[in-house]
PDB file of N, CA, C, O and CB in Angstrom:
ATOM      1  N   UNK A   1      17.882  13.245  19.869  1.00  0.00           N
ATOM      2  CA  UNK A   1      17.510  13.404  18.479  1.00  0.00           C
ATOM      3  C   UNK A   1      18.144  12.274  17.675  1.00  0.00           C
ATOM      4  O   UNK A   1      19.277  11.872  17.942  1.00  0.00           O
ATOM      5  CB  UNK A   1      17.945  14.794  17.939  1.00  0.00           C
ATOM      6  N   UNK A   2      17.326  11.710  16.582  1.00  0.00           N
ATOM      7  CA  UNK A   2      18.014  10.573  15.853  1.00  0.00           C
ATOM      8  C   UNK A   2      18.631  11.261  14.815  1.00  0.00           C
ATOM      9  O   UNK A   2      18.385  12.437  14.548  1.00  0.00           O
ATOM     10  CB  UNK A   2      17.092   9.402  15.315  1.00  0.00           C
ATOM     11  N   UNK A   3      19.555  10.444  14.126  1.00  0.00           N
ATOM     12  CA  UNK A   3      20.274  11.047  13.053  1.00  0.00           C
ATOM     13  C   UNK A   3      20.619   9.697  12.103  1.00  0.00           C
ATOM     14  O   UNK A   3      20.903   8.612  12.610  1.00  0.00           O
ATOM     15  CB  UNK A   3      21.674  11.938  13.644  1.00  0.00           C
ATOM     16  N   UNK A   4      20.551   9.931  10.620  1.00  0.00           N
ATOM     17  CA  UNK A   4      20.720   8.537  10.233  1.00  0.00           C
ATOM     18  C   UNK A   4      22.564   8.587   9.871  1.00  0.00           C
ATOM     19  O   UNK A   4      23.375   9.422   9.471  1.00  0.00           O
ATOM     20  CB  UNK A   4      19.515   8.097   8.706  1.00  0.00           C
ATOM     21  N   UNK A   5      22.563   7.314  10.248  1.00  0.00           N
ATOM     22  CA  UNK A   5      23.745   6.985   9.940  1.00  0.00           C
ATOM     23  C   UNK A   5      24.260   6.331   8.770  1.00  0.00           C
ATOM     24  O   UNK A   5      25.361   6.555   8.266  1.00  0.00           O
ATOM     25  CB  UNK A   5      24.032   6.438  10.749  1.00  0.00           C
ATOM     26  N   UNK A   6      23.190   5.309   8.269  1.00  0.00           N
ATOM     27  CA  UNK A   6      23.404   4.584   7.090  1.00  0.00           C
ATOM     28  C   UNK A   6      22.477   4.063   5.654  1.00  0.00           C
ATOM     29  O   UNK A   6      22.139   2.899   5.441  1.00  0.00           O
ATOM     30  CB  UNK A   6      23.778   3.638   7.653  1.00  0.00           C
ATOM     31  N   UNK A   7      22.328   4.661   5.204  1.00  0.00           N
ATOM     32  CA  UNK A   7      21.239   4.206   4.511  1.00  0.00           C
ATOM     33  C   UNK A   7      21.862   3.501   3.030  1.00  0.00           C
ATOM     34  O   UNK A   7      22.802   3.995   2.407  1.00  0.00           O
ATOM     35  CB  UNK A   7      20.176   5.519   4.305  1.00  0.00           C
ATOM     36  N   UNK A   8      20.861   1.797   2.473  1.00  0.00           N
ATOM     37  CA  UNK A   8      21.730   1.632   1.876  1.00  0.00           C
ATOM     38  C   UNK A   8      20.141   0.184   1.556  1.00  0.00           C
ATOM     39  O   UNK A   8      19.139  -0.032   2.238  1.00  0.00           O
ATOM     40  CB  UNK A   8      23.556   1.606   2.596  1.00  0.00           C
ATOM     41  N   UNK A   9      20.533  -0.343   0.514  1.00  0.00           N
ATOM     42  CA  UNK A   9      19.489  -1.250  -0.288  1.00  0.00           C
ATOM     43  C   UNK A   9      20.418  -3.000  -0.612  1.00  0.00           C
ATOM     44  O   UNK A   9      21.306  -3.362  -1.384  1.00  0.00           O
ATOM     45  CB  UNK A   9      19.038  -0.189  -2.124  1.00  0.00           C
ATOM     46  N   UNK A  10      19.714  -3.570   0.303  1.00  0.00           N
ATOM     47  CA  UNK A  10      20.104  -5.005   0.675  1.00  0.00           C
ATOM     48  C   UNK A  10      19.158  -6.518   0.404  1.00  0.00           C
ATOM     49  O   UNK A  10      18.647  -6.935   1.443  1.00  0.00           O
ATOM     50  CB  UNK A  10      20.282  -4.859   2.167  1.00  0.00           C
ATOM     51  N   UNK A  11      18.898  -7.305  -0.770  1.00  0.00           N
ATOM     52  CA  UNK A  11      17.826  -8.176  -0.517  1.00  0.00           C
ATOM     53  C   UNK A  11      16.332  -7.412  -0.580  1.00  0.00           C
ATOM     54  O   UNK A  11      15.539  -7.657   0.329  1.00  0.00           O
ATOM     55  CB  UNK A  11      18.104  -8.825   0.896  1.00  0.00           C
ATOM     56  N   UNK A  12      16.003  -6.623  -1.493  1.00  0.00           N
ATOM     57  CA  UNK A  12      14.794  -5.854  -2.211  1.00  0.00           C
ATOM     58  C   UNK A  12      14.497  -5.138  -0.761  1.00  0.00           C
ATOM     59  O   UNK A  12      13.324  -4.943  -0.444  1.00  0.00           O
ATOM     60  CB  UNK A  12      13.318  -6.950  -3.032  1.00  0.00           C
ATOM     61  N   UNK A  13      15.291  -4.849  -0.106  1.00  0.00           N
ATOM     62  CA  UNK A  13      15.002  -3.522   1.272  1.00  0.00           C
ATOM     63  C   UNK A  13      15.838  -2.747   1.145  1.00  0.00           C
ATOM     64  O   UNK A  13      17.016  -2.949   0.849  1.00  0.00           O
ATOM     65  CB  UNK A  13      15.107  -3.837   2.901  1.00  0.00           C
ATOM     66  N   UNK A  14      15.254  -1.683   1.378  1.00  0.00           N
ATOM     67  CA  UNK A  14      16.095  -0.400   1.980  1.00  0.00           C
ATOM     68  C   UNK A  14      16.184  -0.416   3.291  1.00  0.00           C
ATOM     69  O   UNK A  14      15.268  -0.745   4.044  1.00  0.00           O
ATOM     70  CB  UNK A  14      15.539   0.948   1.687  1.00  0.00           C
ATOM     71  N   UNK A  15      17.267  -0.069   3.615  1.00  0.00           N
ATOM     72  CA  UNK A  15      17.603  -0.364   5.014  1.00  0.00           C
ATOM     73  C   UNK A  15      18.384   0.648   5.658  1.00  0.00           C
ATOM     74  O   UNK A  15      19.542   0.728   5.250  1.00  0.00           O
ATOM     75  CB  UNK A  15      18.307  -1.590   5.127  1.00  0.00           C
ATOM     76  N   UNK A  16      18.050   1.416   6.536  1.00  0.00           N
ATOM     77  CA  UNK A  16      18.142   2.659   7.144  1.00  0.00           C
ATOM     78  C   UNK A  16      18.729   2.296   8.655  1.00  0.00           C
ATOM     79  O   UNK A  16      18.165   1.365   9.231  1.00  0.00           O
ATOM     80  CB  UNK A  16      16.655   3.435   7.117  1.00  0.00           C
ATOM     81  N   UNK A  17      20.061   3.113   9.488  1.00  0.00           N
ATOM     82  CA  UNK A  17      20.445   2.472  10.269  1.00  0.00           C
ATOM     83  C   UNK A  17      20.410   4.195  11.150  1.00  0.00           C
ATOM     84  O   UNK A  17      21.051   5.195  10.824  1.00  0.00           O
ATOM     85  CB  UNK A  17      21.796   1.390   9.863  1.00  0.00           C
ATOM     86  N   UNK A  18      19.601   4.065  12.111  1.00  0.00           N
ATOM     87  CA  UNK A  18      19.672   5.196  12.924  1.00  0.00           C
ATOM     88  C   UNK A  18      20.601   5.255  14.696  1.00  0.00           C
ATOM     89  O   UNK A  18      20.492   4.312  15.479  1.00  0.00           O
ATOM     90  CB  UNK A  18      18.071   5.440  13.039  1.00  0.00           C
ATOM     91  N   UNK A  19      21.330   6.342  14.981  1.00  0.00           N
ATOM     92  CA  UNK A  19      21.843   6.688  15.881  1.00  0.00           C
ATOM     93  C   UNK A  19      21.270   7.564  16.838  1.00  0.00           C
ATOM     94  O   UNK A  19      20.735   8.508  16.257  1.00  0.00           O
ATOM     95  CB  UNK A  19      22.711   6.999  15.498  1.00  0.00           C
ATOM     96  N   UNK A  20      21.168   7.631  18.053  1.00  0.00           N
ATOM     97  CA  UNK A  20      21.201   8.737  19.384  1.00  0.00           C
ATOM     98  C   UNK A  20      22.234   9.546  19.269  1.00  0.00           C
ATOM     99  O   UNK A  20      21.867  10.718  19.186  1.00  0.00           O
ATOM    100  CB  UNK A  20      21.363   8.125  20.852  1.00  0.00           C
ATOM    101  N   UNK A  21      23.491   9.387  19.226  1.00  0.00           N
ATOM    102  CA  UNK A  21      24.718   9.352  20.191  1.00  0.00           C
ATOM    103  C   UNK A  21      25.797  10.089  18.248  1.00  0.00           C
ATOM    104  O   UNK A  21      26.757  10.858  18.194  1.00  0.00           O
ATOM    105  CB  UNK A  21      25.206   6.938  21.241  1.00  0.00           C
ATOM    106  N   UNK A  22      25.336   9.670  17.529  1.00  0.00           N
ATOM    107  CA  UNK A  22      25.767   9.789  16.013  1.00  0.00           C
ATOM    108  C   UNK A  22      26.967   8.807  15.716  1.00  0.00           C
ATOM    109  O   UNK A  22      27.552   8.956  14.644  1.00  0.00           O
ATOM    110  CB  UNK A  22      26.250  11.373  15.641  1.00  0.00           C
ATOM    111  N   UNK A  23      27.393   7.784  16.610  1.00  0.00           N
ATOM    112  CA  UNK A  23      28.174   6.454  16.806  1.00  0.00           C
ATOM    113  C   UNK A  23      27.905   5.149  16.612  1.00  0.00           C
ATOM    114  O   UNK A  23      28.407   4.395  15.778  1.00  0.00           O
ATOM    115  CB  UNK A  23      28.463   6.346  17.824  1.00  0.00           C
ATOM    116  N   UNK A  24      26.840   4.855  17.673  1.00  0.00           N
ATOM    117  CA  UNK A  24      26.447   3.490  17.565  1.00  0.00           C
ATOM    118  C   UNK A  24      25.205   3.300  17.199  1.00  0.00           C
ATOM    119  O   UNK A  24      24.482   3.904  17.991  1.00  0.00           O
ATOM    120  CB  UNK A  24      26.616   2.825  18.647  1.00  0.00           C
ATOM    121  N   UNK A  25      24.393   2.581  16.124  1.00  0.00           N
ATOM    122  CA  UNK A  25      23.346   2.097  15.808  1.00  0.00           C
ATOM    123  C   UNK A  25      22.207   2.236  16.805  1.00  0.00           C
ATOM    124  O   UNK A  25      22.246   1.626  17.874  1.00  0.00           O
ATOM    125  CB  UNK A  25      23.624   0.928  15.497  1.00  0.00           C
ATOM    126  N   UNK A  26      21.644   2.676  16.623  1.00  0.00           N
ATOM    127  CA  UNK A  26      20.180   2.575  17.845  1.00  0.00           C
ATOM    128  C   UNK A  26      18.795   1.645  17.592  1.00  0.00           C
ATOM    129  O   UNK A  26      18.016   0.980  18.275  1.00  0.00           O
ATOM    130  CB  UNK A  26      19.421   4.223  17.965  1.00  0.00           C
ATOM    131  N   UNK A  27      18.949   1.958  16.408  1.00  0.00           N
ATOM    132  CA  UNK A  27      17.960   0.409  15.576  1.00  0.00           C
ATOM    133  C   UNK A  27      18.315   0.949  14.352  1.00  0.00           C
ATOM    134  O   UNK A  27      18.970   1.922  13.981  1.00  0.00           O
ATOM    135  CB  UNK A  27      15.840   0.114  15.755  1.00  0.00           C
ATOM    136  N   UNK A  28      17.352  -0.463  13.531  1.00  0.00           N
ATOM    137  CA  UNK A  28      17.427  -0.356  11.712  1.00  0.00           C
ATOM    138  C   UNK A  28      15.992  -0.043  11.107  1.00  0.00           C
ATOM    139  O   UNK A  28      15.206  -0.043  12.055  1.00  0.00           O
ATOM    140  CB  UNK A  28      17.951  -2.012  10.903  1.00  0.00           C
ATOM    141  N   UNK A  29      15.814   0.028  10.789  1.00  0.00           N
ATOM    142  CA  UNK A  29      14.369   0.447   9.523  1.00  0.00           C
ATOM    143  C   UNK A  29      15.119  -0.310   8.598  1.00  0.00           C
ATOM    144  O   UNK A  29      16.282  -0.161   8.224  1.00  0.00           O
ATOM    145  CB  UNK A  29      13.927   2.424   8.850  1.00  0.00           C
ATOM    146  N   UNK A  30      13.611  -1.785   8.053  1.00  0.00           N
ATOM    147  CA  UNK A  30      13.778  -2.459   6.285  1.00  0.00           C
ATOM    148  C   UNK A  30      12.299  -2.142   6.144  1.00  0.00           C
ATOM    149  O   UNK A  30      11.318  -2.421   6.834  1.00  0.00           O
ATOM    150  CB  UNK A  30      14.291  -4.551   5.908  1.00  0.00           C
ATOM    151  N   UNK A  31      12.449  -1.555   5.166  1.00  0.00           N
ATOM    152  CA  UNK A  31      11.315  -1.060   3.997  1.00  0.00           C
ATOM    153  C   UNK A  31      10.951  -1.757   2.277  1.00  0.00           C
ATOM    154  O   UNK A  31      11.255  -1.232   1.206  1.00  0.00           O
ATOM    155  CB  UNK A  31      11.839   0.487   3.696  1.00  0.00           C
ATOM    156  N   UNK A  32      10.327  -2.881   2.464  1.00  0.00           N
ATOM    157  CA  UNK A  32      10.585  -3.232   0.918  1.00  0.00           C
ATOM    158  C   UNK A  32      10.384  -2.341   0.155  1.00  0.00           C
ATOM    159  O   UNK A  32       9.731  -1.310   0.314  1.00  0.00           O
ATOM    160  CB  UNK A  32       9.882  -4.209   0.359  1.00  0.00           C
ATOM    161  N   UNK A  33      11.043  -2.777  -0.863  1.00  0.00           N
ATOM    162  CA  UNK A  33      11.176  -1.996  -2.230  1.00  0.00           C
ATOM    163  C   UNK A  33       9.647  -2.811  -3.414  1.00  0.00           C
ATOM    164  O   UNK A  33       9.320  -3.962  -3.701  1.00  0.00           O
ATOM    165  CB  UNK A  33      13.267  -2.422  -2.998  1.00  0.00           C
ATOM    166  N   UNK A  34       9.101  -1.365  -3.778  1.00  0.00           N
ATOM    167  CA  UNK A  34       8.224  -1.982  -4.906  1.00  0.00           C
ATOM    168  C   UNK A  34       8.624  -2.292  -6.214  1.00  0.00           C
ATOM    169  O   UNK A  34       8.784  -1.222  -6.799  1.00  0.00           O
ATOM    170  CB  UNK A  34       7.244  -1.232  -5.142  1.00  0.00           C
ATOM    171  N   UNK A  35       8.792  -2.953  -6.732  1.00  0.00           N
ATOM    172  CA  UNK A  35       9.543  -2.748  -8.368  1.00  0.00           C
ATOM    173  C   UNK A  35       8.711  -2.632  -9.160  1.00  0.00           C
ATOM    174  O   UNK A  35       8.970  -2.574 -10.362  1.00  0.00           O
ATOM    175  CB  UNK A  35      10.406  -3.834  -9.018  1.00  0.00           C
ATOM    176  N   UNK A  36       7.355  -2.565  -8.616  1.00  0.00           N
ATOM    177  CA  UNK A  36       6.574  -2.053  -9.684  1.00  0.00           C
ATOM    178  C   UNK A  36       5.118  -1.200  -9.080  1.00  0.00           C
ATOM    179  O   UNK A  36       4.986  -1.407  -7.874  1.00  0.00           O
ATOM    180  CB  UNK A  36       6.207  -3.405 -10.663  1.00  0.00           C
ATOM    181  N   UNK A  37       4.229  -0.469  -9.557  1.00  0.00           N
ATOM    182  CA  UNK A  37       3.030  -0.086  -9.635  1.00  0.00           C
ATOM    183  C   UNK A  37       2.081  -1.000  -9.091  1.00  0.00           C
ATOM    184  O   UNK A  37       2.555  -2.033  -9.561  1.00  0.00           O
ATOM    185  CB  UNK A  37       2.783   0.203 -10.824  1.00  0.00           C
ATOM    186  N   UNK A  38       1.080  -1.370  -8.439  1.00  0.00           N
ATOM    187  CA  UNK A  38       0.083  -2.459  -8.638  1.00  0.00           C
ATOM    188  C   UNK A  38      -1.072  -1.786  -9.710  1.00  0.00           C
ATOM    189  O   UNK A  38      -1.499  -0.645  -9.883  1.00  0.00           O
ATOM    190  CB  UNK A  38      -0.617  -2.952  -7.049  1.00  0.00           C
ATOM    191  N   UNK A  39      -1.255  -2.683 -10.131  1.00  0.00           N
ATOM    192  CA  UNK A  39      -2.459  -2.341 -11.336  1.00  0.00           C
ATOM    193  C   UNK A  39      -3.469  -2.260 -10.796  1.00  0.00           C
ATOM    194  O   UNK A  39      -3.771  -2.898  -9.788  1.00  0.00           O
ATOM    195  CB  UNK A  39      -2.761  -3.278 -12.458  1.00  0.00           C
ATOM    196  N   UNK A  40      -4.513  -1.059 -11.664  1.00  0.00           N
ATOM    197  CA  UNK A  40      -5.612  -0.818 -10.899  1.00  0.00           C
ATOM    198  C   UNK A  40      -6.614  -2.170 -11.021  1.00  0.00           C
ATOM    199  O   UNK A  40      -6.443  -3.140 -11.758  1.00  0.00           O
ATOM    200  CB  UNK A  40      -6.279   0.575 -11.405  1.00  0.00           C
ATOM    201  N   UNK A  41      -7.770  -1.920 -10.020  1.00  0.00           N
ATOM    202  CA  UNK A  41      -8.698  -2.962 -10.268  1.00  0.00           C
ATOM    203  C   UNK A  41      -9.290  -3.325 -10.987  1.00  0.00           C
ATOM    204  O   UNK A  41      -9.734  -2.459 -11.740  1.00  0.00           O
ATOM    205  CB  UNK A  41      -9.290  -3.053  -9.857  1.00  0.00           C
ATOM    206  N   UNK A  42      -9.685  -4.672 -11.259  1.00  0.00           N
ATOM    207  CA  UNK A  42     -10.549  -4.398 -12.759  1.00  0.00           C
ATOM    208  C   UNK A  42     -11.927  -4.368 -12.396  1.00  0.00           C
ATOM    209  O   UNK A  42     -12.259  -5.124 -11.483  1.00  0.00           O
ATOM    210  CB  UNK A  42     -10.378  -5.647 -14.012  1.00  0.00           C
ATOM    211  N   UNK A  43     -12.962  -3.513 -13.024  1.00  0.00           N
ATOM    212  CA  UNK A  43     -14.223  -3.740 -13.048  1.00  0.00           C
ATOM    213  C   UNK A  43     -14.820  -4.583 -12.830  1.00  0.00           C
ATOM    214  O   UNK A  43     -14.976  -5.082 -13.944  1.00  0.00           O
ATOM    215  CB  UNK A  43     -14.576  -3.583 -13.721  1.00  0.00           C
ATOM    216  N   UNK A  44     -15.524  -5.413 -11.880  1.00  0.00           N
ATOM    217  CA  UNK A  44     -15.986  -6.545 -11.976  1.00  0.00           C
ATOM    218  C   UNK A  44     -17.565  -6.459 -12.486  1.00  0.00           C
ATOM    219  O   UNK A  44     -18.203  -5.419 -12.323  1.00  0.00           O
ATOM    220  CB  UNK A  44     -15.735  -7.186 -10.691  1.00  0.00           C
ATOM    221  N   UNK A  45     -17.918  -7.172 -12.868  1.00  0.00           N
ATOM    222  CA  UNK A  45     -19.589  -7.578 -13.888  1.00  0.00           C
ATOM    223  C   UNK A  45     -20.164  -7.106 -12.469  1.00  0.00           C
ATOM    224  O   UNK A  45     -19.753  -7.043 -11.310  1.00  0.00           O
ATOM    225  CB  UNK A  45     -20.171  -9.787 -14.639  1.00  0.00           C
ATOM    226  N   UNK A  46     -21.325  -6.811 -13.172  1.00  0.00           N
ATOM    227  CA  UNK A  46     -22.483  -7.246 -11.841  1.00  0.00           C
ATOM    228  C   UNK A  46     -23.248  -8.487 -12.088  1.00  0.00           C
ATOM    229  O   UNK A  46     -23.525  -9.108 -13.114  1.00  0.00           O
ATOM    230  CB  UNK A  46     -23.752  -6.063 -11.596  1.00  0.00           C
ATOM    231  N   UNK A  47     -23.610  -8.730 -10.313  1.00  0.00           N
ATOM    232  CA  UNK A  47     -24.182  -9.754 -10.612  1.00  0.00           C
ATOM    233  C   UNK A  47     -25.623  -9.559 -11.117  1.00  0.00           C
ATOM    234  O   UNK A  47     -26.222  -8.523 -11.406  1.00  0.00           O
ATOM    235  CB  UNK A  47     -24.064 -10.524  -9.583  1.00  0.00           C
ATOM    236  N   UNK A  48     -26.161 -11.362 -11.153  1.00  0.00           N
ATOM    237  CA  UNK A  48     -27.525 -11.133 -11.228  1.00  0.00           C
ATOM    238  C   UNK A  48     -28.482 -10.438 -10.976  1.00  0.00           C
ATOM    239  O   UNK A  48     -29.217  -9.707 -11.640  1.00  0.00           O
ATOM    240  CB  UNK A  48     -27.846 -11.620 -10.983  1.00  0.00           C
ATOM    241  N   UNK A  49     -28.378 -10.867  -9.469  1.00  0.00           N
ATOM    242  CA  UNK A  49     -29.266  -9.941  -8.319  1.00  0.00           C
ATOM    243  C   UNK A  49     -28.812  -8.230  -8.608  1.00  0.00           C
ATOM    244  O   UNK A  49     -29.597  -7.284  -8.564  1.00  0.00           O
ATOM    245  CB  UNK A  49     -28.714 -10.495  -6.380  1.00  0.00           C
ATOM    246  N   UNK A  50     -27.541  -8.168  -8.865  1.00  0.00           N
ATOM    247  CA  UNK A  50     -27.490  -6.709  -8.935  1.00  0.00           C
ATOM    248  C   UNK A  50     -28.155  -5.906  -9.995  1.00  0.00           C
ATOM    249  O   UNK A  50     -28.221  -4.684  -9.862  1.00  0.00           O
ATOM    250  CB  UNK A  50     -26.233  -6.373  -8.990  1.00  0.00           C
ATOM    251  N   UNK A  51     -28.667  -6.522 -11.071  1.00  0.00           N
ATOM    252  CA  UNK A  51     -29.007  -6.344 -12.301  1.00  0.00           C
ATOM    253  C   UNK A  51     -30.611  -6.029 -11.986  1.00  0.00           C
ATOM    254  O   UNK A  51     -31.196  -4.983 -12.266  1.00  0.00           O
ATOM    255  CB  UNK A  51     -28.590  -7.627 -13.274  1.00  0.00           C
ATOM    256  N   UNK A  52     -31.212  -7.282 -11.287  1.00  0.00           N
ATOM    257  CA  UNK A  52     -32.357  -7.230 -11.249  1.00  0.00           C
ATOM    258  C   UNK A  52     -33.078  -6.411 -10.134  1.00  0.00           C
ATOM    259  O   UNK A  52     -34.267  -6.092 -10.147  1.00  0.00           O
ATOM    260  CB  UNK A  52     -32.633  -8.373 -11.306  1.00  0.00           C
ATOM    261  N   UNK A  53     -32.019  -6.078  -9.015  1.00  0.00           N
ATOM    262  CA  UNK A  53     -32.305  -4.987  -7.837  1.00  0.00           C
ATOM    263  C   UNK A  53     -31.988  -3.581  -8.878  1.00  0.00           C
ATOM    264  O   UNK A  53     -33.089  -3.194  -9.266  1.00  0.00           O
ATOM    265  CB  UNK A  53     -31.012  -5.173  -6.168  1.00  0.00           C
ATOM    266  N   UNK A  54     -31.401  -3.113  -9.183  1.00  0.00           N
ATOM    267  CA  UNK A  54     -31.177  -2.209 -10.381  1.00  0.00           C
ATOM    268  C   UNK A  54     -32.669  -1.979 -11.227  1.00  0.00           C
ATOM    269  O   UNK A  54     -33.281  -0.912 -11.180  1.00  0.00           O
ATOM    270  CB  UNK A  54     -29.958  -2.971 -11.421  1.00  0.00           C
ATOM    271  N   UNK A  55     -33.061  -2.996 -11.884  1.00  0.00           N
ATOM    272  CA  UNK A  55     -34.195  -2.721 -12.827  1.00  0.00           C
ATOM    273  C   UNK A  55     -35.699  -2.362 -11.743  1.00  0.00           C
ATOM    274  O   UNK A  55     -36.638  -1.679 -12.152  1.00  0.00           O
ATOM    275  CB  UNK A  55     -34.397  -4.300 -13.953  1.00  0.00           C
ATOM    276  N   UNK A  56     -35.643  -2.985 -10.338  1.00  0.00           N
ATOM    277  CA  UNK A  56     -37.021  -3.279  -9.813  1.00  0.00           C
ATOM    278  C   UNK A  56     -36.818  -1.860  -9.554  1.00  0.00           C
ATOM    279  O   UNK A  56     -37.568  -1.124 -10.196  1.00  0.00           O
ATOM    280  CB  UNK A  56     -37.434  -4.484  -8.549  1.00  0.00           C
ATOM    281  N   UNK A  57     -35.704  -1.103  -8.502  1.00  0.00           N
ATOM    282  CA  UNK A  57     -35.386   0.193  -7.913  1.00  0.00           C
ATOM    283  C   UNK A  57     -35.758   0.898  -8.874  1.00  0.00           C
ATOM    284  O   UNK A  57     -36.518   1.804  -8.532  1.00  0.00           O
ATOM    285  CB  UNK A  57     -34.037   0.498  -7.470  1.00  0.00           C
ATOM    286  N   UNK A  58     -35.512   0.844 -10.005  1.00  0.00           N
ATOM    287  CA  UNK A  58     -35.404   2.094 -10.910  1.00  0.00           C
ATOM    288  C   UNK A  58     -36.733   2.049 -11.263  1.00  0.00           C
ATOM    289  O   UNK A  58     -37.067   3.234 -11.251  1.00  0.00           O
ATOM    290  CB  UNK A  58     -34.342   2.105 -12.199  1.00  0.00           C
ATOM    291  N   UNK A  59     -37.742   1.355 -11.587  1.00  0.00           N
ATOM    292  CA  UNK A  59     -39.007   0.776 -11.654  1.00  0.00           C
ATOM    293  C   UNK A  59     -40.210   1.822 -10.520  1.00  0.00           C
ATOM    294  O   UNK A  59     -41.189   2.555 -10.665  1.00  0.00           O
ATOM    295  CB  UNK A  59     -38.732  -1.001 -11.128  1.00  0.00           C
ATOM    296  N   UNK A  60     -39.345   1.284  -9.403  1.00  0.00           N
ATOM    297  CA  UNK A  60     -40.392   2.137  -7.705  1.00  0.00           C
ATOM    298  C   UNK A  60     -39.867   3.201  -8.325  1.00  0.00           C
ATOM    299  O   UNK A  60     -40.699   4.073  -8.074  1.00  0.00           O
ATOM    300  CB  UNK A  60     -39.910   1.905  -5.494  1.00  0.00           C
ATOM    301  N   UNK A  61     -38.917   3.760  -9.056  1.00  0.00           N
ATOM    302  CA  UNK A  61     -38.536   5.361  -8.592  1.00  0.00           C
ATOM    303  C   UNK A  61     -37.519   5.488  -7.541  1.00  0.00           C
ATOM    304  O   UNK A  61     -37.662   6.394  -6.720  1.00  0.00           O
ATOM    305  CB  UNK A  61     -39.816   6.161  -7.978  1.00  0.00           C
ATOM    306  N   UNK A  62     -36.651   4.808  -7.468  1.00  0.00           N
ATOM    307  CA  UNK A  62     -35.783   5.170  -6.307  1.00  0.00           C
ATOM    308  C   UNK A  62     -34.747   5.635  -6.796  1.00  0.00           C
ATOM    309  O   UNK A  62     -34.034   6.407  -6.154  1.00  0.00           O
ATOM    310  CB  UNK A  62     -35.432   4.176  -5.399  1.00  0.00           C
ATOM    311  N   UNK A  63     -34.423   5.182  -8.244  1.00  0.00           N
ATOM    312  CA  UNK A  63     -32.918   5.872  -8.740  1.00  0.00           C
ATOM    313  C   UNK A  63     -33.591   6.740  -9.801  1.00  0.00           C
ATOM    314  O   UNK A  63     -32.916   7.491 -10.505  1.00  0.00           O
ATOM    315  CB  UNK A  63     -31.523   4.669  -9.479  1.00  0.00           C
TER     316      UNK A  63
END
């Protein structure tokens, strides 16, 4: 069973130090840190073609 031994924030990582044995290191986990949100996407335009596939479709009756 692992058990953590150290957990601790170094160079924008968190850095997690796990044991077997509850002694010696068995490996590390670095996890960056976000410092922020990413912003949602922005809307992009449609294009041309999308405009004019839009008007013909709606035209046949398809939308």
């Amino acid at each position: 069973m692992l058990t953590i031994l150290k957990e601790y924030i170094e160079g924008g990582y968190q850095i997690s130090e796990y044991s077997r044995d509850g002694v010696n290191v068995s490996h590390t986990v670095k996890v960056p840190i976000q410092s922020e949100m990413p912003a949602e996407p922005e809307q992009q335009e449609p294009t041309l073609e999308d405009k004019i596939n839009y008007i013909y479709y709606k035209n046949m009756g398809v939308i």
